[in-house]
C-alpha positions, 0 to 999 in steps of 0.5 A, spaced: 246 431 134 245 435 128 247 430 123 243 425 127 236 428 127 237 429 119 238 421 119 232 420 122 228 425 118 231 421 112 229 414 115 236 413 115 236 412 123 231 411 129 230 415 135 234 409 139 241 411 134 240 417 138 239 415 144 244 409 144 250 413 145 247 418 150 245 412 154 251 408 154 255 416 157 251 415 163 255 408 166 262 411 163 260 417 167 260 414 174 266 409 173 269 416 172 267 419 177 269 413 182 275 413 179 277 419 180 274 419 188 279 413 189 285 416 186 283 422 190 283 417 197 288 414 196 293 421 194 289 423 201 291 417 205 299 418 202 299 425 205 296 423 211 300 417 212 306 421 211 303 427 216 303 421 221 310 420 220 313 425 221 309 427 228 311 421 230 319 422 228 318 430 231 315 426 237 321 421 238 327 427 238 323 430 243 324 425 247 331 423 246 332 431 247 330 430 254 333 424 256 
């Protein structure tokens, strides 16, 4: 930031050379934040699936065990 206002004073930048990158960070933010909701979701439904599978194998011992 700093180097930048020095260039503007100088003449040697514009406020939009400022602000460019600024802008540009906005997008890439939220790309980051949807990637990492979806690699959280799909570690949530890893985890849940295999939460299902085991209930389902307990289920089907107790069964076995009564007969």
């Amino acid at each position: 930031m700093v180097p930048c206002s020095h260039g503007i004073i100088n003449g040697q930048m514009t406020v939009g050379d400022l602000v460019k990158p600024l802008l540009m960070s906005l997008p890439l933010n939220f790309l980051g934040s949807v990637y990492r909701e979806t690699i959280q979701s799909l570690v949530d439904m890893k985890s849940m699936f295999r939460f299902i599978g085991g209930i389902g194998h307990i289920s089907l011992s107790l069964v076995v065990s009564l007969l």
